[in-house]
N, C-alpha and C positions, 0 to 999 in steps of 0.2 A: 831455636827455630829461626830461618832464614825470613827475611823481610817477604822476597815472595810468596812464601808458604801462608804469610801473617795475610798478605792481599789477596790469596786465592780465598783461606778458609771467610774473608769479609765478604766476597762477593757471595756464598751462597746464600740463597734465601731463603734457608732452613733455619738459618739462626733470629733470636729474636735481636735487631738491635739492642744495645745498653741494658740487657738484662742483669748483666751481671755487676752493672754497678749499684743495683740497690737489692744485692741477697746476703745473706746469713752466712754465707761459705760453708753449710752446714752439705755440700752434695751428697752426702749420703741420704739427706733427708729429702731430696729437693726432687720433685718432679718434672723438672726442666733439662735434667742434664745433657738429652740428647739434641737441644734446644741452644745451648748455652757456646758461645765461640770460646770462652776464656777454660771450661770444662775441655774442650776438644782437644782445646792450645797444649795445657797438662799434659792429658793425654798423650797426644799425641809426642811431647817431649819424654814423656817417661817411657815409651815403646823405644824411643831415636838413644836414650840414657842407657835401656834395660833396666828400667824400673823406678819407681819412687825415690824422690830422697833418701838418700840410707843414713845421712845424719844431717845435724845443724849447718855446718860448713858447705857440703853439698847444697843444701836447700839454700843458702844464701848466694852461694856462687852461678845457681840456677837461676836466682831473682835479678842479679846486678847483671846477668847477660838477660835478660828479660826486658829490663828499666835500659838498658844502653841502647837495645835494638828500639824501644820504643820513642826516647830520646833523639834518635836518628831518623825516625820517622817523622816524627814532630818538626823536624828542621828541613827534612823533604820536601812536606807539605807546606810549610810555612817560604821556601824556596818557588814553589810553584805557585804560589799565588803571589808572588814578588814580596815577599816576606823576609828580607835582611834583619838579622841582630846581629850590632857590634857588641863586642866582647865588654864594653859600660855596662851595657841596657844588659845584659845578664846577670853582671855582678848584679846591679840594682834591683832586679827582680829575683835572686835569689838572698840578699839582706832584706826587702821588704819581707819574703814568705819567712825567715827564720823570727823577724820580728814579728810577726803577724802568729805562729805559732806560739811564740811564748806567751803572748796576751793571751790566746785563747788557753792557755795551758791554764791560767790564770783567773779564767772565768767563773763564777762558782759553781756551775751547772758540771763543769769538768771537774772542780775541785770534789762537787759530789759523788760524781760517777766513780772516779779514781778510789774514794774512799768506801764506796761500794765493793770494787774487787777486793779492797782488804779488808771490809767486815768480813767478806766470804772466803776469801783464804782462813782466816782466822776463826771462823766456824768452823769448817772442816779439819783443821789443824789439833784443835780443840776436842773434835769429836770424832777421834778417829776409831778410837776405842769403842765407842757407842756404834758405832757405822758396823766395826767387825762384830760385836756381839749380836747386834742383830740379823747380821748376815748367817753367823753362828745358830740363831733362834732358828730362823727360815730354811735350812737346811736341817737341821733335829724335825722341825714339824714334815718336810718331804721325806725323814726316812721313817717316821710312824705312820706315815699316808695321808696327812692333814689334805682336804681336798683345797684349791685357788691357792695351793701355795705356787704355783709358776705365775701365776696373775700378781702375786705377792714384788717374787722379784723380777719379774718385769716392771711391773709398777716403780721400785724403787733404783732398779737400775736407771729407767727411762728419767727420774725425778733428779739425778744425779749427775747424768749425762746433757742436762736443760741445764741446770743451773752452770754448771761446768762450762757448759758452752758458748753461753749468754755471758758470765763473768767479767771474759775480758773485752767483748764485743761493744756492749755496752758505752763502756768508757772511748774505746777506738771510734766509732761510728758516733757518738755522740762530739767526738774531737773532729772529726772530717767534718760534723754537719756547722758543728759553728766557724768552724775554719775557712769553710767555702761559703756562709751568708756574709763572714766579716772581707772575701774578696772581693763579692760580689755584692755590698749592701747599697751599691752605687746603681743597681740596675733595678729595672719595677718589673720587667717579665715575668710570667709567670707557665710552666711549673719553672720554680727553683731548686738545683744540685740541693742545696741545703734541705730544705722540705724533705725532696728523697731519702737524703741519708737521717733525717730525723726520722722519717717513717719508721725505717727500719730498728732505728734505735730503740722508739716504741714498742715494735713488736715485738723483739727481748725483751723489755722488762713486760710486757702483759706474759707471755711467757715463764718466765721469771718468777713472777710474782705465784702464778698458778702452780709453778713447781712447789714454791714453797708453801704453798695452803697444803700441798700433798704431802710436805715435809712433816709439817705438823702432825699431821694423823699416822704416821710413821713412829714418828717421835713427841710424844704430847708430854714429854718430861720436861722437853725443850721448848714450851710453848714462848716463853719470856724473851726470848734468846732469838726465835725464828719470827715474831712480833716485832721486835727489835730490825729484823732487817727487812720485815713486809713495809715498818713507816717509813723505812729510811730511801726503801726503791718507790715506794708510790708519792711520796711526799717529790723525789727528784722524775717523776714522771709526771706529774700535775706542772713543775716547773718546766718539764722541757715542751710540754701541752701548750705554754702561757708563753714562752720564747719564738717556739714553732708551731703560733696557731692554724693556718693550715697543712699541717703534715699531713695527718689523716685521709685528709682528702687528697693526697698527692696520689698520681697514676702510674703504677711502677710497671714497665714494659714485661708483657709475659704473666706475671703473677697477678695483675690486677684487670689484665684486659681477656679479651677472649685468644688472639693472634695465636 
């Protein structure tokens, strides 16, 4: 996408400002899409491409022209409002942010979340066997006519498809939201980037957490096992509650307001 393609689709006033920097990326689920500039952006690239990333390589070489054009806007803007950086002040402000990520990398709220994606790798890994036989069960019950067996697997695809999604969200968004309160812990305004992208973190793991009560009852062999990962996300959810006391109440453009 051309820079002015990027300042036509900004000036409509269709779009919600900054929605899309406090969502789930989850657009299939999301009732904003026709709302959203960064959903258009996509879009509208993958029509100019003929189609979606068709692999890894592609989709990266799609982001890094993505992050260039936006990087060049950034120095536009910063241009017009008499905004000079020497080539110092950038080295310097790109060894602060590499320093500034490894501490947060470092933090134990991250150390937790991290170790949450691989309790759940390592559940499913574990249980992949149990996943197919039961898949195996639900499909025997629909060829004898069991009645809510489509409620069955809907229910457990839908339970499947949450935690999958949430997984690695969690960790990512809980690393943006401490990343941007440790840029900005120098400012008092309020709402704070950081608040937002905690919101959102929150609402993966309440999420999360939901899938997995419904896990349970799916699987109540595995009660031990799915207990085991209910304390370990609620327990790093009451911490990221006690970090980012008012997340909750932060106001997230679109989703929170009426607009």
């Amino acid at each position: 996408m051309k820079k002015d393609d990027f300042r036509r689709m900004a000036q409509d006033a269709n779009y919600i400002p900054g929605i899309y920097n406090y969502c789930d990326r989850w657009c299939e689920r999301c009732a904003f899409t026709d709302r959203c500039m960064t959903f258009a952006m996509e879009l509208e690239e993958d029509e100019r491409q003929g189609g979606p990333p068709k692999n890894a390589d592609e989709f990266w070489r799609r982001f890094e022209s993505s992050l260039a054009m936006t990087q060049e806007m950034v120095m536009d803007m910063a241009k017009e409002q008499g905004i000079e950086f020497e080539a110092h002040e950038l080295t310097e402000l790109g060894r602060q942010q590499n320093q500034r990520h490894e501490e947060v990398k470092n933090h134990p709220l991250a150390r937790a979340a991290f170790a949450y994606d691989q309790l759940v790798d390592d559940w499913f890994r574990t249980g992949q066997a149990d996943l197919r036989a039961k898949e195996e069960e639900i499909l025997a019950q629909a060829q004898l006519g069991v009645e809510r067996v489509k409620e069955e697997v809907i229910g457990i695809t839908d339970v499947v498809e949450i935690i999958r999604w949430y997984q690695p969200q969690i960790y990512v968004k809980l690393m943006r939201a401490l990343d941007a309160d440790k840029a900005f812990e120098a400012r008092s305004e309020q709402p704070k980037d950081s608040d937002g992208s905690a919101k959102v973190t929150l609402i993966g793991m309440d999420r999360s957490i939901a899938a997995w009560l419904r896990m349970k009852e799916f699987f109540p062999d595995k009660t031990d096992s799915i207990l085991t990962m209910l304390v370990h996300l609620d327990r790093l959810r009451r911490a990221t509650e006690r970090e980012f006391p008012v997340a909750r109440r932060f106001v997230r453009p679109g989703f929170d307001t009426a607009s």
